[in-house]
C-alpha positions as CSV (number, residue, x, y, z in Angstrom):
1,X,0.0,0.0,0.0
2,X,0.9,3.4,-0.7
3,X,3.0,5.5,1.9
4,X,0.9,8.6,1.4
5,X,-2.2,6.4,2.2
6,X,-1.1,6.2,5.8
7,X,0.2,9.4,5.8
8,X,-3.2,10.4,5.0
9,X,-4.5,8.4,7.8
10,X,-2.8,9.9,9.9
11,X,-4.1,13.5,8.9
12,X,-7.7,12.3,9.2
13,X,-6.9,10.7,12.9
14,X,-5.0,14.4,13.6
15,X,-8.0,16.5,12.4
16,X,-10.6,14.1,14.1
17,X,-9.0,14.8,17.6
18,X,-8.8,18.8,17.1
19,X,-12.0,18.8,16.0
20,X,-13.3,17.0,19.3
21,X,-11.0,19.3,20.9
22,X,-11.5,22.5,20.2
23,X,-14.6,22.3,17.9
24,X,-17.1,21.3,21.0
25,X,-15.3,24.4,23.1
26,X,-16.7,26.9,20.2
27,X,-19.9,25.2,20.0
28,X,-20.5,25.3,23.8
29,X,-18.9,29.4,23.5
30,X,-21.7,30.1,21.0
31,X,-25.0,28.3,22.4
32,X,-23.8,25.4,25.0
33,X,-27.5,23.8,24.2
34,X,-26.6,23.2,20.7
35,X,-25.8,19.7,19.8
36,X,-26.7,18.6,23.5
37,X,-28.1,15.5,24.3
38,X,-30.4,16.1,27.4
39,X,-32.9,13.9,27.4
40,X,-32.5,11.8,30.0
41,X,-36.4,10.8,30.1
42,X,-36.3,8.9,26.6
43,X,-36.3,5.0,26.5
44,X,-32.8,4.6,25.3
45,X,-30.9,7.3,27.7
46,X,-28.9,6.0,30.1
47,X,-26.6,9.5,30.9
48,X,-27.8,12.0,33.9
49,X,-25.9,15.0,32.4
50,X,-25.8,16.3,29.4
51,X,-23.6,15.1,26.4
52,X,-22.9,16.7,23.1
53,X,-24.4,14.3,20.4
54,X,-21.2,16.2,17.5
55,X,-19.5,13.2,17.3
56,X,-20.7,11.9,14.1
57,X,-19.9,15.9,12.7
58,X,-16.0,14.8,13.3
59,X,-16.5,11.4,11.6
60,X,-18.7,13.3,9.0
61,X,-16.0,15.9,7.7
62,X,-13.1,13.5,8.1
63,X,-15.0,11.2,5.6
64,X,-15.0,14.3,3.4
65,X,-11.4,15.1,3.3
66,X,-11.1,11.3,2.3
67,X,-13.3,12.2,-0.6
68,X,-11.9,15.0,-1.6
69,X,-7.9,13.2,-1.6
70,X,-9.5,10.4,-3.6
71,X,-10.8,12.7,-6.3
72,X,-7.8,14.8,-6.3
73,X,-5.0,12.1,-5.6
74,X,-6.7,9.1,-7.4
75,X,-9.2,10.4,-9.4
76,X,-11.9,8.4,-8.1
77,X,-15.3,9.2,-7.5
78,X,-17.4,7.0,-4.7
79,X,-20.2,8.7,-5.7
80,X,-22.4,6.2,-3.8
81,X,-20.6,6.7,-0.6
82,X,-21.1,10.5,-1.2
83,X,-24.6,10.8,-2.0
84,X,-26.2,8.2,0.4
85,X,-24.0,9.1,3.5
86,X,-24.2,12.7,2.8
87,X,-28.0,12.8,2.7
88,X,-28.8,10.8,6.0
89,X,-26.3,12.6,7.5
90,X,-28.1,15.7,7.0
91,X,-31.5,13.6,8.2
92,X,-29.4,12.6,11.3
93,X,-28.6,16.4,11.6
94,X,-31.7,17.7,11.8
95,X,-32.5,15.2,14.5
96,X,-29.7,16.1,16.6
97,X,-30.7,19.9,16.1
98,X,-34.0,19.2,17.4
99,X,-36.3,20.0,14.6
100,X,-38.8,17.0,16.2
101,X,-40.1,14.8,12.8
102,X,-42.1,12.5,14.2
103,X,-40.9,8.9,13.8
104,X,-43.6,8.2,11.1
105,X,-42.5,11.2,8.5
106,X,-39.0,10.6,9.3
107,X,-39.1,7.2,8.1
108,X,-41.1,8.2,5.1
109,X,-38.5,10.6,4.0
110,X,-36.0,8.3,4.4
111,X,-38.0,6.2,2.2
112,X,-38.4,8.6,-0.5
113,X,-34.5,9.7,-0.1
114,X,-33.3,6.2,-0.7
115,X,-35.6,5.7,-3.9
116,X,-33.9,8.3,-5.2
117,X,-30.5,7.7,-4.3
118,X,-31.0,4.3,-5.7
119,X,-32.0,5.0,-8.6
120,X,-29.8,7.9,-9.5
121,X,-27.1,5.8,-8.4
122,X,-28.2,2.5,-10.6
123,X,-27.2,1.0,-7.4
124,X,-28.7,-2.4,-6.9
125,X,-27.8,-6.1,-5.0
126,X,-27.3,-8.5,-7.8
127,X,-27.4,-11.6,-6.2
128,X,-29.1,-13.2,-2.4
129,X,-27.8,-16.5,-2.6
130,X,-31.6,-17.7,-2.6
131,X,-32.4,-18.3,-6.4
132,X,-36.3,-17.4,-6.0
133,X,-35.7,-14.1,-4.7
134,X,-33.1,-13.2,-7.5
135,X,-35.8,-14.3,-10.1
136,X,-38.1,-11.3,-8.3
137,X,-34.9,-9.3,-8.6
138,X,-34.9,-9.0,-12.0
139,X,-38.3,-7.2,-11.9
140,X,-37.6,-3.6,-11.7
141,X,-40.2,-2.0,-8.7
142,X,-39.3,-5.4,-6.5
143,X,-35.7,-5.0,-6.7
144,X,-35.9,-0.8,-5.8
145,X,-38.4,-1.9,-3.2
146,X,-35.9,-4.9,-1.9
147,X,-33.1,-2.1,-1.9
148,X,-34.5,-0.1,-0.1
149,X,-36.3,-2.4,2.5
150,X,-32.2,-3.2,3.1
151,X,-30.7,-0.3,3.7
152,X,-33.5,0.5,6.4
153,X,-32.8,-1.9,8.0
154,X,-29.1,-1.4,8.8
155,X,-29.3,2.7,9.1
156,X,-32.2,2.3,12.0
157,X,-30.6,-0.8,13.1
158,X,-27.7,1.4,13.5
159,X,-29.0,4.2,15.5
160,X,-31.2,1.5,17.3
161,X,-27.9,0.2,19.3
162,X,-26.4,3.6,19.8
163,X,-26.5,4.9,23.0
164,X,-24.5,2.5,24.6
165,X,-20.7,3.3,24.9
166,X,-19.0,1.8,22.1
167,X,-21.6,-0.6,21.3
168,X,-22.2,0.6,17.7
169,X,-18.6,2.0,17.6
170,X,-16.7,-1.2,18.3
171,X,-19.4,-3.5,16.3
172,X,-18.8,-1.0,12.9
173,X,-15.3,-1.6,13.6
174,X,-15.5,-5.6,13.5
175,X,-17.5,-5.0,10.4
176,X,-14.8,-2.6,8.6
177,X,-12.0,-4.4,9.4
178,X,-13.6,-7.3,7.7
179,X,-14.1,-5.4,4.5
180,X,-10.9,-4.3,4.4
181,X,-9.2,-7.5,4.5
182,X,-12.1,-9.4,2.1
183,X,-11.1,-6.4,-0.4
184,X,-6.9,-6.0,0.6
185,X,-7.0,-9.7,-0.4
186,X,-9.4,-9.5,-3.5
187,X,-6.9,-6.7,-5.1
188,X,-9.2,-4.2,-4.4
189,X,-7.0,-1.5,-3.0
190,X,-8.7,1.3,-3.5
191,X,-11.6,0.3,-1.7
192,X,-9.7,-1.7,1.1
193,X,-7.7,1.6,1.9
194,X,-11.1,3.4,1.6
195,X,-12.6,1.3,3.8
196,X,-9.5,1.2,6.2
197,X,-9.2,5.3,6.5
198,X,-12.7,5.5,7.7
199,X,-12.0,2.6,10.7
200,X,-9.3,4.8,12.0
201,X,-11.8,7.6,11.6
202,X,-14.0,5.9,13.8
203,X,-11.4,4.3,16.3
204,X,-10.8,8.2,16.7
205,X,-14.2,9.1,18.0
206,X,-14.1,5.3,20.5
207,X,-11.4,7.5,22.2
208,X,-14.0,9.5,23.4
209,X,-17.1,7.1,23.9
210,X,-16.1,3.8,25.8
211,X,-14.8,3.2,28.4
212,X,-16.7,6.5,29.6
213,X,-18.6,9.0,27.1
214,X,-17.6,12.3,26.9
215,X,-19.4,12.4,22.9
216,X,-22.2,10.9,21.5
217,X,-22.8,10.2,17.9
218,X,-25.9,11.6,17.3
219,X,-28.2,10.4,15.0
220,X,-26.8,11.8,12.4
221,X,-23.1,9.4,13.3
222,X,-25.1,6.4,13.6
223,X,-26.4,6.8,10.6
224,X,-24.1,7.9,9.1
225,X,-22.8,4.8,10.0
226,X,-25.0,2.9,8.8
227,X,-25.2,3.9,5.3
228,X,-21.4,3.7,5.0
229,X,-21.8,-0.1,6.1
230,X,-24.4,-0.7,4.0
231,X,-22.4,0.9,1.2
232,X,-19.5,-0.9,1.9
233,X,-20.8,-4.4,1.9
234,X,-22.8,-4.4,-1.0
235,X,-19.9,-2.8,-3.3
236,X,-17.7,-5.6,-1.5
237,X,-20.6,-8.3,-2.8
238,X,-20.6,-6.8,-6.0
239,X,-17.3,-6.7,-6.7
240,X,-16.2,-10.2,-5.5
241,X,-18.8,-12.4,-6.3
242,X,-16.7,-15.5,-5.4
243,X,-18.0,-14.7,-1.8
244,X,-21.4,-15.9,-0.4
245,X,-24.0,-13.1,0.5
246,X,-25.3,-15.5,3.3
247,X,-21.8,-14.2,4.7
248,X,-22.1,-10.7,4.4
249,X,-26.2,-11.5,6.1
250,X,-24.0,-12.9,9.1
251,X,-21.8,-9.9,9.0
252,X,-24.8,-7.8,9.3
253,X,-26.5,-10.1,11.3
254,X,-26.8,-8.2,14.4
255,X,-27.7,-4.5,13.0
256,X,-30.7,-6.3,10.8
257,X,-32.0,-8.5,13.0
258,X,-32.4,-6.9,16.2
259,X,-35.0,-3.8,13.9
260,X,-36.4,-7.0,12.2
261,X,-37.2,-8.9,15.5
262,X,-38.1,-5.5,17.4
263,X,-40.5,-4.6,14.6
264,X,-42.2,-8.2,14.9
265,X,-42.1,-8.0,18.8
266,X,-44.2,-4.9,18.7
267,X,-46.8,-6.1,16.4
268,X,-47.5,-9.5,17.0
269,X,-46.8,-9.5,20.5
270,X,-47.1,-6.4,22.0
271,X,-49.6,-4.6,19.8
272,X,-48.1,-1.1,19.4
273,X,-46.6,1.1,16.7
274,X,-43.0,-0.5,15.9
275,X,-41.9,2.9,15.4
276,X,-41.5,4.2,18.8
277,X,-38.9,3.2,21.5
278,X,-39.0,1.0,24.5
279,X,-36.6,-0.7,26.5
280,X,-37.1,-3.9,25.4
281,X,-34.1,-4.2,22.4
282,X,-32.0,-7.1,23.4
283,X,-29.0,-4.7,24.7
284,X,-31.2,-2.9,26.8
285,X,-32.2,-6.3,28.4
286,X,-28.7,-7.2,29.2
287,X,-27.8,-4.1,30.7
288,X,-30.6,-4.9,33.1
289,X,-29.6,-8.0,34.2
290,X,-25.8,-6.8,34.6
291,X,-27.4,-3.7,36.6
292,X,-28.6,-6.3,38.9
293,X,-25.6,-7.9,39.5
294,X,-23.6,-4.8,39.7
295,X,-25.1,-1.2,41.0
296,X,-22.0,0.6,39.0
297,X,-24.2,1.6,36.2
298,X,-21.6,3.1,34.0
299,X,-19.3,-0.6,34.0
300,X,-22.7,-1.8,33.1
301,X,-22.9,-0.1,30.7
302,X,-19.8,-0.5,28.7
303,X,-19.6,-3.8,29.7
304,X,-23.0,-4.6,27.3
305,X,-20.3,-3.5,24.5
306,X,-17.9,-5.4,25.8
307,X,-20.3,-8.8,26.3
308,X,-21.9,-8.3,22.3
309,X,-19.2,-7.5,20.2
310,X,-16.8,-10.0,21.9
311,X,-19.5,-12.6,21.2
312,X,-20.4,-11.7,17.9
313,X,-17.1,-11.9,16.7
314,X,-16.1,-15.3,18.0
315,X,-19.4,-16.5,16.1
316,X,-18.1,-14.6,12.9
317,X,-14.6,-16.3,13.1
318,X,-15.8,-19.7,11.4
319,X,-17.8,-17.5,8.7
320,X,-15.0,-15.7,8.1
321,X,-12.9,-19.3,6.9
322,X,-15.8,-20.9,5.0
323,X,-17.0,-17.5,3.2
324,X,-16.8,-18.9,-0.2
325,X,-19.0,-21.6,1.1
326,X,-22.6,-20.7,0.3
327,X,-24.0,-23.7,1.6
328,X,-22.1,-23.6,5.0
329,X,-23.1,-19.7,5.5
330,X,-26.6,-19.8,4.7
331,X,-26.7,-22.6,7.5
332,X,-24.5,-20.9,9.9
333,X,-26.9,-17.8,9.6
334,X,-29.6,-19.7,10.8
335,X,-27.4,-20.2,14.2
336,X,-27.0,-17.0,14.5
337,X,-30.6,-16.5,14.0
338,X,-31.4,-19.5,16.9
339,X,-28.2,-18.1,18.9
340,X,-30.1,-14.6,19.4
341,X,-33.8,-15.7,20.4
342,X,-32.1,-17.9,22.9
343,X,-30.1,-15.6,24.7
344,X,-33.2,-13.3,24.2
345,X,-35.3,-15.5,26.4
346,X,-32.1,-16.3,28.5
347,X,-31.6,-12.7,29.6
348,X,-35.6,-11.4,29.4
349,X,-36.5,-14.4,32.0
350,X,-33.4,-13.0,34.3
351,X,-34.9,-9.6,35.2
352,X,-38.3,-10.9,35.3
């Protein structure tokens, strides 16, 4: 790899840390309730003093220089990553700003955003693994619906587990680092070093949110987030085919399946509006049952971080040898799948 790439790196890692540093002083100068997370009655908060929610503005303009060096340096255009993370950054924003659009409206703009974006963008999976859904793929309006239906669920399944220190941090990280070697290996350097600036973009801002949380991401980081992983692995599918998409499912195993199983919980069971929060999300659940155990609420806390990623990526280690294996990974995500409702019940029937 180039020497200027890590040079470069370096840069973004440097810029990241001023802009946490000094940034957030100006911003508290000029109106200390901007970018403020105070809260404290929602669901999903778990601080008792406020935090500023300006992280994902530091990961945000760090992803830009990247953009701009790449176009400049390399002459190379990710006008996906641009368009896609630049516009639900901006829907994050407005969150984070407090402009209050109700859950319904803000999940039909996104909605609306993404058919756009797909479309400009002729961006579109090309193969499931499952041979009857890539026969509906080839009709137009199912295969924009199926795009879309996709990246919804990783974005809110993104700012879903955020709130928790390093939760959503640590688990992109996992995910990155993964993409970065499938594509370093692949011969697709470009993308691999891509890929590989933004993780040390990211590992940047985990400096200031676990163990302790000095910054939040906002809704605006995590999905930010989001988009960039959802981005990321289907380009990665795309471009290396040899590689099972039952694989990448298992890589975004936990950021899909815990909307997709909260959005069934609510409906079937619980007969309310999926769209508004409760404390019910399986990380939520755990930090109950360590609270119980352990009155420090901030080592509870982190340790929820600590407990999911560490297990998650012991479960992705065999997926990660047999990824060319289609057979073995559409299998091993049904594990997963079993693996998650039982600790589900395992940890709901402890704080009961």
């Amino acid at each position: 790899m180039d020497p200027n790439n890590f040079i470069l790196i370096f840069l973004l890692v440097s810029f990241n840390i001023l802009f946490y540093k000094y940034f957030l002083v100006i911003i508290n100068r000029f109106n200390p309730k901007l970018l403020i997370d105070d809260q404290f009655e929602k669901p999903q908060a778990f601080h008792d003093k406020p935090v500023s929610t300006a992280g994902g503005m530091g990961i945000f303009f760090s992803f830009l220089i990247l953009c701009l060096y790449f176009f400049l340096s390399k002459q190379i255009i990710y006008s996906e990553y641009l368009s896609f993370c630049a516009f639900f950054f901006i829907l994050g924003l407005s969150d984070d700003l407090k402009l209050n659009v109700r859950p319904k409206f803000r999940l039909i703009a996104m909605f609306v955003i993404l058919i756009f974006l797909v479309i400009a963008n002729n961006f579109y999976i090309e193969n499931t693994g499952i041979r009857l859904l890539n026969r509906f793929l080839t009709i137009d309006i199912f295969a924009l619906f199926f795009m879309c239906l996709c990246f919804l669920f990783i974005i809110n399944g993104s700012n879903l587990i955020d709130g928790y220190n390093g939760l959503l941090t640590i688990h992109t990280l996992i995910i990155l680092l993964n993409l970065f070697f499938i594509n370093l290996f692949h011969g697709n350097s470009d993308l691999a070093f891509f890929i590989l600036s933004v993780f040390f973009i990211v590992i940047t801002f985990l400096k200031y949110n676990f163990p302790t949380s000095s910054i939040f991401l906002g809704d605006s980081g995590s999905y930010f987030i989001g988009t960039f992983i959802a981005v990321s692995v289907i380009k990665t599918s795309i471009a290396i085919p040899s590689i099972s998409p039952f694989y990448f499912c298992i890589l975004l195993f936990y950021l899909f399946f815990e909307v997709f199983f909260s959005f069934i919980r609510k409906i079937s069971i619980e007969r309310k509006s999926p769209l508004f929060p409760d404390q019910k999300h399986f990380h939520m659940l755990l930090y109950k049952m360590l609270i119980k155990k352990n009155i420090n609420k901030l080592k509870s806390n982190y340790s929820v971080s600590i407990i999911i990623n560490l297990t998650f990526l012991i479960l992705t280690i065999p997926a990660i040898l047999m990824m060319n294996n289609g057979m073995f990974c559409k299998y091993y995500s049904i594990i997963f799948f079993l693996i998650y409702l039982f600790s589900y019940k395992i940890v709901n029937e402890k704080i009961k």
